[in-house]
C-alpha positions as CSV (number, residue, x, y, z in Angstrom):
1,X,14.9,-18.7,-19.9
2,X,13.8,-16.4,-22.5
3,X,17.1,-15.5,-24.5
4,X,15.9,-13.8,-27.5
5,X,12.9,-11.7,-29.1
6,X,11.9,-10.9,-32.6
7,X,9.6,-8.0,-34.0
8,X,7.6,-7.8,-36.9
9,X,6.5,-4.2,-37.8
10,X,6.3,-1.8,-40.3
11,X,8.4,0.7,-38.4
12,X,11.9,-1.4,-37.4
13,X,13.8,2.2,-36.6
14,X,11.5,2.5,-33.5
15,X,13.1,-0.3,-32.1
16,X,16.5,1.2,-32.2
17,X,16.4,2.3,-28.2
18,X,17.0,-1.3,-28.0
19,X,21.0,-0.7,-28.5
20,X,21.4,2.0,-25.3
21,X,21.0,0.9,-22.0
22,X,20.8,-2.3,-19.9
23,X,19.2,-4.4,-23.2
24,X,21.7,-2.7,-25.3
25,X,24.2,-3.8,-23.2
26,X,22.5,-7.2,-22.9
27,X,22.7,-7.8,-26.4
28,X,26.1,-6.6,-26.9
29,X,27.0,-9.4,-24.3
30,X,24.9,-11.9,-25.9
31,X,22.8,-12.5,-23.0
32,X,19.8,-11.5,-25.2
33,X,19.2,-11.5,-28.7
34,X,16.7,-9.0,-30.9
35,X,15.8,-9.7,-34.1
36,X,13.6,-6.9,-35.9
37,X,11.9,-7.6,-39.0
38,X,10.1,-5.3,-41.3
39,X,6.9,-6.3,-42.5
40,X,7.1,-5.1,-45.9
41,X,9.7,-7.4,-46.6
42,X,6.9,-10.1,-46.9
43,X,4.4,-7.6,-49.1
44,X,4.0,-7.8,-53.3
45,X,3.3,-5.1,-55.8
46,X,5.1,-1.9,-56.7
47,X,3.7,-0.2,-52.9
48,X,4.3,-3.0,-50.8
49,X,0.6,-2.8,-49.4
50,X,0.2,-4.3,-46.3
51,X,-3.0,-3.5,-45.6
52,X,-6.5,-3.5,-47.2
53,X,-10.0,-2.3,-46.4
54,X,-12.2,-4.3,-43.7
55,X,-15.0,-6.5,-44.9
56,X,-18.2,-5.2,-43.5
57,X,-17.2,-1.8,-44.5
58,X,-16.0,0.6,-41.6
59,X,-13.6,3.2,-40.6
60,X,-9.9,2.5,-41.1
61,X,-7.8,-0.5,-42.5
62,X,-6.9,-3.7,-41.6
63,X,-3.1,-5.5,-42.0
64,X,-3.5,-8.6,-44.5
65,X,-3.6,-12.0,-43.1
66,X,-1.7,-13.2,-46.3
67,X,1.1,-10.6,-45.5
68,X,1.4,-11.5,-42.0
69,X,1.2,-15.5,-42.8
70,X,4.3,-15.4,-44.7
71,X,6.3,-12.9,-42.5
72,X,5.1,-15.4,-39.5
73,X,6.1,-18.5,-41.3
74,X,10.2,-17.3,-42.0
75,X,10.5,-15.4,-38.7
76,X,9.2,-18.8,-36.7
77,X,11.4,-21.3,-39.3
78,X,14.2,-19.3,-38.7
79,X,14.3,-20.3,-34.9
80,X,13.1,-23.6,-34.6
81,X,12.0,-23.3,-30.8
82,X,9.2,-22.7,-28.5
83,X,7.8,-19.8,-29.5
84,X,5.4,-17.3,-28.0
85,X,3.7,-14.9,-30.5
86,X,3.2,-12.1,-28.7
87,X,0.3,-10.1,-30.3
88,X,-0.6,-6.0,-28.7
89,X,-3.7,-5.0,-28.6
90,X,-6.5,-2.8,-26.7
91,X,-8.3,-6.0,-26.3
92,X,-5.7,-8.1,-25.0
93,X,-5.0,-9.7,-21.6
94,X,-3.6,-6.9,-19.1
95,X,0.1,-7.3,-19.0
96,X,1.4,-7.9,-15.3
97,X,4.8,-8.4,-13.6
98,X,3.7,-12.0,-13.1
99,X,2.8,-12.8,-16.8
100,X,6.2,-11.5,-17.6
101,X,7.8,-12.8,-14.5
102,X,6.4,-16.6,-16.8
103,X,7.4,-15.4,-20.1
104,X,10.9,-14.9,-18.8
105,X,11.1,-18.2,-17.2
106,X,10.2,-20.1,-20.7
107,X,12.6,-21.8,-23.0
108,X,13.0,-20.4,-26.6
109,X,12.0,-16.9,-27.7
110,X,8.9,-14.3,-28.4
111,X,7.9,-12.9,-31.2
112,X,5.9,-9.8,-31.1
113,X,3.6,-8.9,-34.3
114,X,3.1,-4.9,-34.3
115,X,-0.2,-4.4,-36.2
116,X,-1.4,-0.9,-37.3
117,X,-4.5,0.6,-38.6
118,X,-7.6,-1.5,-37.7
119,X,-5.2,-4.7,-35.9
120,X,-4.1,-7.7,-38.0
121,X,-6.8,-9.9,-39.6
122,X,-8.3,-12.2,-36.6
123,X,-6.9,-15.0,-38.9
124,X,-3.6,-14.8,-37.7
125,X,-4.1,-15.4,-34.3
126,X,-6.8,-17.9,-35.1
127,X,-4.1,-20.1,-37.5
128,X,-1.1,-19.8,-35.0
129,X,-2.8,-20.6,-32.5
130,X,-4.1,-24.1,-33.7
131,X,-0.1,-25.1,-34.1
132,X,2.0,-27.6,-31.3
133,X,5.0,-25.8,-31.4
134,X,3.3,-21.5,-31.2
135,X,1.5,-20.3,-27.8
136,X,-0.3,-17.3,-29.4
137,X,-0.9,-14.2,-26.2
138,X,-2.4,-11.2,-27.0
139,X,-2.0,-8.6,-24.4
140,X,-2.5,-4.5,-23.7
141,X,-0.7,-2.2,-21.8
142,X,-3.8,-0.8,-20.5
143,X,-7.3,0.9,-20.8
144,X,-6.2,3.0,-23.3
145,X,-5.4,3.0,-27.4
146,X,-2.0,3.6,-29.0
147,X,-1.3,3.9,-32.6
148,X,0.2,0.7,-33.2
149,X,1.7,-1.9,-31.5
150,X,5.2,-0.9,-31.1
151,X,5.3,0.8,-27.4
152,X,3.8,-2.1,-26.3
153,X,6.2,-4.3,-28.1
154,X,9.0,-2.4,-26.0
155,X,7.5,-3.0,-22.7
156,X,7.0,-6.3,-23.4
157,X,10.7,-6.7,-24.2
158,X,12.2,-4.4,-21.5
159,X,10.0,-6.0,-19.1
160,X,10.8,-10.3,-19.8
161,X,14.5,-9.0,-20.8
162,X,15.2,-7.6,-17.3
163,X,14.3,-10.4,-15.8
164,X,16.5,-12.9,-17.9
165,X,19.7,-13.7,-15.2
166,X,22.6,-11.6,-16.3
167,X,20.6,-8.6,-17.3
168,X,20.3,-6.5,-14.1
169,X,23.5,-6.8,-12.2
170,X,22.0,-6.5,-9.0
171,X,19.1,-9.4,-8.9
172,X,17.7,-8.2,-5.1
173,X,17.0,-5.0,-6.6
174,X,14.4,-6.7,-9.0
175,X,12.8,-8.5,-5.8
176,X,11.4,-4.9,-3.9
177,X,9.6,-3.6,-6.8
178,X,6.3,-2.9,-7.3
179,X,3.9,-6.1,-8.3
180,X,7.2,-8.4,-7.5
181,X,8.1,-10.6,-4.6
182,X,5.5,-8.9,-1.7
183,X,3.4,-8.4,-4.9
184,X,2.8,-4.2,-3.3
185,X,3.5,-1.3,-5.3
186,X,7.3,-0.4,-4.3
187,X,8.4,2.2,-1.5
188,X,9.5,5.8,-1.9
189,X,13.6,6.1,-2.7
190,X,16.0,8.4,-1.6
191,X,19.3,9.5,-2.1
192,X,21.9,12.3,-1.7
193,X,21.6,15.5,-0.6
194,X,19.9,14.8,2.7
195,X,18.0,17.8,2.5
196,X,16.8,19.6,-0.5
197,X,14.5,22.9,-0.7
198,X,13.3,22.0,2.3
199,X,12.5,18.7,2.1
200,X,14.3,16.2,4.0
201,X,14.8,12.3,3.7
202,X,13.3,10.1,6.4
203,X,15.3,10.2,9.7
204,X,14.3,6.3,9.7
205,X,16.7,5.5,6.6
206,X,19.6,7.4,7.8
207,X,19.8,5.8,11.1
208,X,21.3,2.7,10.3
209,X,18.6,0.6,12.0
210,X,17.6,-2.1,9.4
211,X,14.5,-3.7,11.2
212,X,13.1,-0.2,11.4
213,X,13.7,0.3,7.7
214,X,12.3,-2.7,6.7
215,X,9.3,-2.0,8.3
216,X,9.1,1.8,7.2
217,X,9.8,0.7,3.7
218,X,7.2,-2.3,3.8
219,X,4.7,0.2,5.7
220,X,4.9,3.0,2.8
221,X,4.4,0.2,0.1
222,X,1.3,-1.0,1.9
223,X,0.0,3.0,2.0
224,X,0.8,3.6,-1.7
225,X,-0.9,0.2,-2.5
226,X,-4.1,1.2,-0.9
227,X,-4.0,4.6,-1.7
228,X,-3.3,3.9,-5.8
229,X,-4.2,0.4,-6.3
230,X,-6.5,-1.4,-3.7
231,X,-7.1,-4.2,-6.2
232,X,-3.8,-5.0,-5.8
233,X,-3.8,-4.9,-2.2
234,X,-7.0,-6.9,-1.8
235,X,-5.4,-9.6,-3.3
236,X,-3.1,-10.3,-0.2
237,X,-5.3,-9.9,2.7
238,X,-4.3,-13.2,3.9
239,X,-1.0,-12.7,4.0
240,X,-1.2,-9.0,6.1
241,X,0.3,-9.5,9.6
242,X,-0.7,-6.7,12.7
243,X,1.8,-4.3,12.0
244,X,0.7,-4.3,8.3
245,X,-3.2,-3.8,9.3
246,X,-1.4,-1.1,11.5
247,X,0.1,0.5,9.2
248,X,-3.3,0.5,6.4
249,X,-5.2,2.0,9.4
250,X,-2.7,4.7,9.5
251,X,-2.9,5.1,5.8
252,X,-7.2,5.1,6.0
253,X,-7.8,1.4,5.5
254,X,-9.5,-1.2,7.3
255,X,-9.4,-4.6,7.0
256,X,-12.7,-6.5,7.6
257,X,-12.5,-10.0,6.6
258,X,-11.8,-10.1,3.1
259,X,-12.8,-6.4,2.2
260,X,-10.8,-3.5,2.4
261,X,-13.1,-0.2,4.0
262,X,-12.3,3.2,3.8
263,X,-11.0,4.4,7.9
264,X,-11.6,8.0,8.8
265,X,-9.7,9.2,11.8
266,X,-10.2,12.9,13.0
267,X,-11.1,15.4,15.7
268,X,-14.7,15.1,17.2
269,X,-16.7,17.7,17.3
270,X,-18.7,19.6,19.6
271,X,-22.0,19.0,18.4
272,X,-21.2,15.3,18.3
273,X,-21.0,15.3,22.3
274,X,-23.7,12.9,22.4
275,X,-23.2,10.5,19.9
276,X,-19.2,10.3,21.6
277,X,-20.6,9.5,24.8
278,X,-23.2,6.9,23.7
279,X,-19.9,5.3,22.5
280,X,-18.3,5.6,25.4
281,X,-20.6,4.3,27.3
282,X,-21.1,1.4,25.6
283,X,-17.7,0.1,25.5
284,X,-16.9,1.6,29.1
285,X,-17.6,-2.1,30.3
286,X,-15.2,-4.2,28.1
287,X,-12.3,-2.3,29.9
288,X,-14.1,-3.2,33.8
289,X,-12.5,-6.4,35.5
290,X,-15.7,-8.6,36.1
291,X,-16.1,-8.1,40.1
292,X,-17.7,-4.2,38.7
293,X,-21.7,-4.8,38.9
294,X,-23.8,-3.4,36.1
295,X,-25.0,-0.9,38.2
296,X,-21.7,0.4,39.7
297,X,-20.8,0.7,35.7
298,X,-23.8,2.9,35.1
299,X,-22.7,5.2,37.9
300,X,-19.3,5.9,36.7
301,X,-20.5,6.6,33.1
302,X,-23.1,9.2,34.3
303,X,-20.6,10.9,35.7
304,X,-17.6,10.7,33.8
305,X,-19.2,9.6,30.2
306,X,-22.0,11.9,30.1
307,X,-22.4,14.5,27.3
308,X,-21.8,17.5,28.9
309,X,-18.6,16.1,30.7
310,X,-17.5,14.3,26.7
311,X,-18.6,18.0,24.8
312,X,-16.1,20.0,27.6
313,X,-13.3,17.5,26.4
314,X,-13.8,17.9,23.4
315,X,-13.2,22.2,23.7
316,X,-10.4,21.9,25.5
317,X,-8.7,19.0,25.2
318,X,-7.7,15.9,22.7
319,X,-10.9,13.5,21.4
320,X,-10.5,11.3,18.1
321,X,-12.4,9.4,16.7
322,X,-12.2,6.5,14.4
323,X,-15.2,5.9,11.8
324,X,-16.2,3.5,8.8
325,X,-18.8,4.7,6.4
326,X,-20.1,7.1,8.5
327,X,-20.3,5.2,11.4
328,X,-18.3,5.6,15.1
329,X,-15.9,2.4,16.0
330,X,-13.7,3.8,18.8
331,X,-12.7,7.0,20.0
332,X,-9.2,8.8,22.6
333,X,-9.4,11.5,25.2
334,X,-6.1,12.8,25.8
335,X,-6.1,15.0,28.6
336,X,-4.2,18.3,28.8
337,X,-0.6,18.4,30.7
338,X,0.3,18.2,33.8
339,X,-0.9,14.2,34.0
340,X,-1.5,12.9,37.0
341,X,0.9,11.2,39.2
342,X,3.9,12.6,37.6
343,X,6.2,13.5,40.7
344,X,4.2,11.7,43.2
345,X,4.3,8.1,42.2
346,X,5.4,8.2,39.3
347,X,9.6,9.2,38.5
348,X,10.2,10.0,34.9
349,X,14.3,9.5,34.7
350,X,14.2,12.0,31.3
351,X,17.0,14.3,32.9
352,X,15.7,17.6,30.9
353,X,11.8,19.4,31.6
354,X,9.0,17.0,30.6
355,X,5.1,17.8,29.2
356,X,3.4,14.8,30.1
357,X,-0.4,14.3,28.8
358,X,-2.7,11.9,30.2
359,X,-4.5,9.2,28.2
360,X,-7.5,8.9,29.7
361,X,-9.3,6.8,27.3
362,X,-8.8,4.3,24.1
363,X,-11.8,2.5,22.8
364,X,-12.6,0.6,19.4
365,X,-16.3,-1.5,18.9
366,X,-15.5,-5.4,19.4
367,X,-16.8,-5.5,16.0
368,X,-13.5,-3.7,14.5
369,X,-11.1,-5.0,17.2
370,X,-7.7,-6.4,15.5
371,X,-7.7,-4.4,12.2
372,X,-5.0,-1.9,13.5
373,X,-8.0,0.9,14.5
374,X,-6.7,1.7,18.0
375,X,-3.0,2.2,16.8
376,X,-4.4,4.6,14.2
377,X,-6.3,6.4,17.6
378,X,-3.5,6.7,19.3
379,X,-1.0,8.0,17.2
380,X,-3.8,10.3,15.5
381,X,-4.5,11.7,19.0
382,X,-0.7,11.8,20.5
383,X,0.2,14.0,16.8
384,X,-2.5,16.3,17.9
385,X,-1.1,16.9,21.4
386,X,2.0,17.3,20.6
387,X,0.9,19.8,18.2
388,X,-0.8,21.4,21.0
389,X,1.3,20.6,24.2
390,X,4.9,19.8,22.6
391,X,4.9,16.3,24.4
392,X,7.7,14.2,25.8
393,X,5.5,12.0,27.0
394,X,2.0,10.3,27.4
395,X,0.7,8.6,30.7
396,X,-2.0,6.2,31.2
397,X,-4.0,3.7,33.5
398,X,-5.5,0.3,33.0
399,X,-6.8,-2.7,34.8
400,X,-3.8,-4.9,36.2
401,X,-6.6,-7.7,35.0
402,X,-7.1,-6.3,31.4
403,X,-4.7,-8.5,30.1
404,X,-5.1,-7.2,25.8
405,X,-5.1,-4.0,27.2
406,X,-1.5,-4.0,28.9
407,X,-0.3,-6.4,25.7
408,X,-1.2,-3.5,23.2
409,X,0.2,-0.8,25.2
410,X,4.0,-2.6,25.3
411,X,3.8,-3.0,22.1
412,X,3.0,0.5,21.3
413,X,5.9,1.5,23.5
414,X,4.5,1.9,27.0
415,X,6.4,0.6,30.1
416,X,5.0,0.3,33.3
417,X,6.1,3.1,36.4
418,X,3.5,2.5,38.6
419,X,0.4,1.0,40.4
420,X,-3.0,3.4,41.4
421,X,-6.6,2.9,42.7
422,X,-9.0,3.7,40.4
423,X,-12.6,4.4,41.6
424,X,-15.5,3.0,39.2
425,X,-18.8,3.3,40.8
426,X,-17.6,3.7,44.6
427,X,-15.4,0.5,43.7
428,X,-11.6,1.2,44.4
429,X,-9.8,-1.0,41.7
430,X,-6.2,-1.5,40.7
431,X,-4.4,-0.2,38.0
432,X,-1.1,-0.3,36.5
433,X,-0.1,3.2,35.4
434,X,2.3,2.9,31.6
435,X,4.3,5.9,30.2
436,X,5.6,6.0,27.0
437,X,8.8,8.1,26.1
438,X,7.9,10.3,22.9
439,X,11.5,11.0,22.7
440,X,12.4,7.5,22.6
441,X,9.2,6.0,21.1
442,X,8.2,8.9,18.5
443,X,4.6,9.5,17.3
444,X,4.2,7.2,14.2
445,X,3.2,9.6,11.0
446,X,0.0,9.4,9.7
447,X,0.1,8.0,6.5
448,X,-3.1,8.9,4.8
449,X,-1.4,11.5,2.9
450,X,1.6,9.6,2.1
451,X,3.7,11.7,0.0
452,X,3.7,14.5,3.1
453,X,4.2,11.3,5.2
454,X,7.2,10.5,4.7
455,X,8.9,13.5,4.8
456,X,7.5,14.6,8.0
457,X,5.7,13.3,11.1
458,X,2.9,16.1,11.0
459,X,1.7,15.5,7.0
460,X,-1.4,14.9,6.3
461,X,-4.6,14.8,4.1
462,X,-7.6,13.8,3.3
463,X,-8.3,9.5,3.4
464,X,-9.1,8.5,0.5
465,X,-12.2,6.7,-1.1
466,X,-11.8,2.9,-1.2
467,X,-14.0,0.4,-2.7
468,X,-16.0,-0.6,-0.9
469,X,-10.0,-2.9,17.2
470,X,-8.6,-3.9,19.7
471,X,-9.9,-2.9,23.6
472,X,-7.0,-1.2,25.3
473,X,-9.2,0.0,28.3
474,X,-9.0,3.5,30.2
């Protein structure tokens, strides 16, 4: 590995941060070594000129090739090893975590070359990089100009350096942050006092349960990564599992193939009555076991699905709805306590009073199915009633048949109490009847606006502009 670095520059007393902290450390122990060289050591003449005007004419100065060549030629004679030349610049490569995550896995050293002014003469980098023994990098810290090369010089260095074993005494710490090992910006941290001016830490982290930290941690990384840096998150779309495509739905962000598009989840409207129950009833059938004619379909959705029924939901009760650019995928009607069946067939063993709403329907287009959209409905639609209602617990029916249906609902944290009849067009079919337990299986936070996220289960804000579902049943 990379065990020492050396700096050309015509400031060496900027580099004197590199005594304090873990480097300083570092160096003290002789895991790394720093070597810092001052340019003007190489220069002639009673000023020690190390720059001259540009050829061509122009604003500002260049550094001196002849300067730099002999400053260049000791530092890299000193060390006779592979060597890296490490040259700043605005119009340099972008340096990542997995460029450094390389330099710090090469044998020998780097040596960074500060320029000022103008930059360094373009022969420099065009002489070492014709020799065996020098790989020549020029890289930037970003889309945006420094005076010279020296801040970049230090990232550079603090970045390979921490990375060298020995440095960092804990090496699993260096494996959870951002652009390392999942390759997603890092997750929120937290620390003592548990609550401070009124701001609390995450329930999830101080409950001891470490599959359910894992999984809030990894699902805040992949909401800060599409909320800050979807290039980055784009990159991995292969590797994104359910819960993760979840988890981006809750944070605004579906997954279509191998593009990332920007998910808006919110109330419906009144005036949108019709549009809601063109929706509904064309995905009304996906949910209907196959026995239910086409015409026994189209009676049940004049009745139940029709505007005026869909726009008297939508006053008084719980409808979300789920679009992409502009356009409707899916949609929930939670219905407004007492649900059904609660005391009659159905026992709920809860042992204090319950407020039981009734999920009457959960639909996303086939075209959006497995991106995560109806989780995002649900627990969009179950925070709104217990906003309203102050739930303990959600009740629903679906076909015993609908086999996706009943899968997505365990896994969402429904258990079966029951069996019903369920008339669809004069047609009696059977249904099992699921509750989920808020109190056991809390609503999931909507993690659009991340920051309020995580420190509540109610924050949120608006989804954010990106570049450019599953069929539960009723």
């Amino acid at each position: 590995m990379v065990a020492r670095f050396d700096v050309v520059t015509i400031f060496p007393e900027f580099f004197s941060v590199l005594d304090v902290s873990l480097l300083g450390k570092a160096g003290q122990a002789g895991t790394l070594e720093f070597g810092i060289h001052d340019l003007r050591e190489w220069a002639s003449g009673r000023h020690r000129s190390v720059d001259d005007t540009p050829y061509g004419g122009g604003a500002g100065m260049v550094m001196r090739a002849d300067v730099w060549g002999r400053a260049l030629d000791d530092v890299i004679a000193a060390q006779p090893s592979p060597c890296v030349v490490a040259v700043p610049t605005p119009a340099g490569e972008p340096l990542t975590q997995r460029r450094v995550a390389e330099l710090a896995q090469r044998e020998g050293r780097i040596v960074v070359a500060c320029g000022r002014y103008e930059g360094i003469d373009r022969r420099v980098i065009d002489h070492y990089a014709q020799r065996d023994d020098v790989d020549v990098w020029e890289f930037s810290l970003g889309d945006y100009v420094l005076n010279g090369g020296e801040v970049a010089a230090l990232a550079l260095i603090e970045a390979v350096g921490r990375l060298v074993t020995g440095v960092v005494g804990n090496p699993a710490s260096l494996v959870e942050e951002s652009h390392s090992g999942a390759g997603l910006l890092e997750y929120p941290a937290y620390t003592r006092p548990p609550s401070w001016r009124g701001l609390d830490v995450p329930g999830v982290l101080r409950e001891g349960n470490h599959a359910k930290v894992d999984r809030w941690r990894r699902d805040a990384a992949l909401a800060i990564s599409a909320a800050r840096r979807p290039d980055v998150l784009s990159r991995l779309l292969a590797d994104l599992d359910r819960d993760d495509r979840a988890a981006l739905a809750r944070a605004g962000v579906v997954v279509d193939g191998d593009e990332l598009s920007r998910l808006v989840v919110r109330p419906a409207h009144p005036d949108e009555a019709e549009a809601v129950s063109e929706l509904a009833i064309r995905l009304f059938p996906d949910a209907c076991p196959p026995e239910i004619t086409p015409d026994q379909i189209a009676r049940h959705v004049a009745h139940e699905l029709s505007p005026a029924v869909l726009r008297a939901a939508i006053d008084s009760e719980v409808v979300t709805l789920a679009e992409v650019e502009g356009r409707l995928i899916g949609y929930a009607y939670l219905a407004a306590p007492p649900a059904p069946y609660v005391g009659d067939s159905v026992t709920l063993d809860h042992g204090s009073p319950t407020t039981v709403a009734y999920l009457s329907k959960l639909y996303v287009d086939p075209t959006s199915r497995g991106g995560g959209v109806a989780v995002a409905l649900l627990e969009a639609a179950l925070r709104e009633g217990c906003q309203r209602w102050g739930l303990t617990h959600v009740l629903l029916g679906t076909n015993t048949g609908n086999r996706r249906a009943r899968t997505f609902y365990r896994r969402t944290g429904f258990r079966k109490k029951a069996t019903r009849t369920y008339d669809v067009g004069g047609v009696l079919n059977r249904d099992v009847v699921l509750v989920r337990d808020l109190t056991a299986h809390p609503v999931q936070p909507d993690l659009t606006g991340w920051g309020a996220a995580w420190n509540n289960d109610s924050g949120t804000s608006s989804p954010r502009d990106l570049p450019q579902g599953e069929r539960t049943g009723e």
